[in-house]
C-alpha positions as CSV (number, residue, x, y, z in Angstrom):
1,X,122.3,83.1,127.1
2,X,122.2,79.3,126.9
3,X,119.5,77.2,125.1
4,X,119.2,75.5,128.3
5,X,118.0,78.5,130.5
6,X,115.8,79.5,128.1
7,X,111.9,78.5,128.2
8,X,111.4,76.2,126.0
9,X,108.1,76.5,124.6
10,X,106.4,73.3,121.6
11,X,103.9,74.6,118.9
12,X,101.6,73.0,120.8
13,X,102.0,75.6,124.1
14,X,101.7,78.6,121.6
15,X,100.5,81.0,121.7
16,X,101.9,81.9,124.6
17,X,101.1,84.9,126.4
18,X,103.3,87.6,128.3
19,X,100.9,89.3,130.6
20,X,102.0,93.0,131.6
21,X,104.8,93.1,129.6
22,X,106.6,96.6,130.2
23,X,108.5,96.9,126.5
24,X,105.1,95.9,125.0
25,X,103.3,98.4,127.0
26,X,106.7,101.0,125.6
27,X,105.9,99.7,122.0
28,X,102.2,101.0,122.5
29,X,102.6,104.5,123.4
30,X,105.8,104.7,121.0
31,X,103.3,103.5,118.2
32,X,101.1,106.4,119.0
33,X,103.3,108.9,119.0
34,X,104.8,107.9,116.2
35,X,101.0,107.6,114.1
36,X,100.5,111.0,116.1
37,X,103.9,112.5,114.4
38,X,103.2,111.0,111.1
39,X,99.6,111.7,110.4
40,X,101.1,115.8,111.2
41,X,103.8,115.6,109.2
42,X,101.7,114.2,106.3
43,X,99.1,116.8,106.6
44,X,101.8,119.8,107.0
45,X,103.7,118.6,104.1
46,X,100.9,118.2,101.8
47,X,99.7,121.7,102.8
48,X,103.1,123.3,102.1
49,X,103.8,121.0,98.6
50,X,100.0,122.3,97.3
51,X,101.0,126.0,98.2
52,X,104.1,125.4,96.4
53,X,102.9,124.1,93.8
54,X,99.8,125.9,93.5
55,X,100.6,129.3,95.8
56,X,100.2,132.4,94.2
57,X,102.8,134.3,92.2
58,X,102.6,137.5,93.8
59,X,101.7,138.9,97.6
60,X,100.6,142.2,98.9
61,X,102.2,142.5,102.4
62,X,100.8,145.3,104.5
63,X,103.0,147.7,106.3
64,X,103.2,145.8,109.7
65,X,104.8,143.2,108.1
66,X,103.1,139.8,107.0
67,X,100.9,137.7,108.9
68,X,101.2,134.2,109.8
69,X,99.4,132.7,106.4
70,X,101.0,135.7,104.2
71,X,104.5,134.3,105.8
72,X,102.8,130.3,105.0
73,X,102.5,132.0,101.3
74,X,105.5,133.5,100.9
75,X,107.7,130.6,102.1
76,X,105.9,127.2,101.3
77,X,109.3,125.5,101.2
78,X,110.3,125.3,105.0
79,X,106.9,124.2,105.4
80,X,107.0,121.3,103.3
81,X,110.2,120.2,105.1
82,X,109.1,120.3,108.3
83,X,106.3,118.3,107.3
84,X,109.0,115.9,106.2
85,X,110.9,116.0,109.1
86,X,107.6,114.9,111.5
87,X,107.1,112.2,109.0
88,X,111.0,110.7,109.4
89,X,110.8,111.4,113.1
90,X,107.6,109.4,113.2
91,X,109.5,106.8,111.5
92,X,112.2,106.6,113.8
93,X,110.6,106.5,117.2
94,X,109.0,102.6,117.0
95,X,112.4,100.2,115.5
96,X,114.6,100.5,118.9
97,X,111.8,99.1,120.5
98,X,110.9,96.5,118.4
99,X,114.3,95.6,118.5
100,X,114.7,95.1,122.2
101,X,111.4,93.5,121.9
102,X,112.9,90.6,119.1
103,X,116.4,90.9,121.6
104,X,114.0,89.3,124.7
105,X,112.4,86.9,122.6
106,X,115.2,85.3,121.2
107,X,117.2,85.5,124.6
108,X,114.6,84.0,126.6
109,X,112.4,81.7,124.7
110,X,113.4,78.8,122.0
111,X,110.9,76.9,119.9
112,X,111.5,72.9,120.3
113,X,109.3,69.6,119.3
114,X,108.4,67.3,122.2
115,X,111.5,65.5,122.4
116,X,113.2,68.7,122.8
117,X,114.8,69.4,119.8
118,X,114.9,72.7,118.2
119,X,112.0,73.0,115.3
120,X,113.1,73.9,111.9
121,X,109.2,73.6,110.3
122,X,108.6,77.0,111.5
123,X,109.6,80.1,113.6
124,X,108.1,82.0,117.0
125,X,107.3,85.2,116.5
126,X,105.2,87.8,118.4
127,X,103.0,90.1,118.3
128,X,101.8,93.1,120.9
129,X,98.3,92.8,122.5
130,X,96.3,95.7,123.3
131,X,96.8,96.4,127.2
132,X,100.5,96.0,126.9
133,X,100.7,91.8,126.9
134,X,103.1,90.2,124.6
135,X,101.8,87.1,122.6
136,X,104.6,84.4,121.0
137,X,102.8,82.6,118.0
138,X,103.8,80.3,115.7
139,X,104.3,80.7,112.0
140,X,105.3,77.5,110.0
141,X,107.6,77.7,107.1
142,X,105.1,77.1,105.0
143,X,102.5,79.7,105.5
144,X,105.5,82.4,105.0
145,X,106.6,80.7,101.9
146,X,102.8,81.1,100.7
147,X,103.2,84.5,102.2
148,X,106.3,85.9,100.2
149,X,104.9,84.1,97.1
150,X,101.2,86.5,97.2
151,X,103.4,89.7,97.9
């Protein structure tokens, strides 16, 4: 897309804010899911890495077969992977979205001084507003310089 069909927006007009914004309202429930998926694939994971580690060496197993925790017991392994695998799905679910998100910034806004210039002093970026609104902020280059430095 050209810079000239873009909205151009100054620092002075930011932030700027995206009312009802359907990929910000996506990026919400994504984000929950995603805490959802990683808060129980913490918990399984640390539940089968302590059994491994700390199970006990031997189990009497009745003659119906094992229950459910003698089966936890016996095989703390599979356990601890599953956990695993919740925590990298977890992962996984949110960066598609932020990407489309970044993809319809950059497509449809560009950051300009008054005479209409493109600014180089500092960047828009956003950020996702509780009730699914999209704000565009601006960050000047010196307050991420000052940023990188700290971390």
């Amino acid at each position: 897309m050209e810079a000239s069909s873009k909205c151009r927006l100054t620092a002075d007009e930011l932030p700027h804010r995206i009312e009802n914004f359907p990929l910000a309202q996506k990026l919400e429930s994504r984000q929950n899911i995603s805490n959802v998926l990683t808060v129980l694939g913490i918990a399984i994971a640390v539940i089968g890495g302590l059994i491994l580690i700390g199970g006990p060496s031997s189990i009497r197993v009745g003659w119906n077969g094992p229950t459910l925790w003698e089966m936890i017991l016996l095989n703390p392994g599979p356990i601890f992977s599953i956990g695993v695998m919740l925590l990298v799905a977890g992962s996984q679910i949110t960066p598609s979205v932020i990407q489309e998100v970044q993809t319809y910034v950059d497509e449809h806004f560009v950051l300009v001084n008054e005479p209409g210039v493109p600014v180089e002093e500092g960047v828009m970026t956003w950020q996702i507003v509780p009730g699914g609104h999209l704000d565009l902020v601006f960050v000047s280059l010196a307050e991420l310089s000052e940023a990188e430095q700290q971390s």
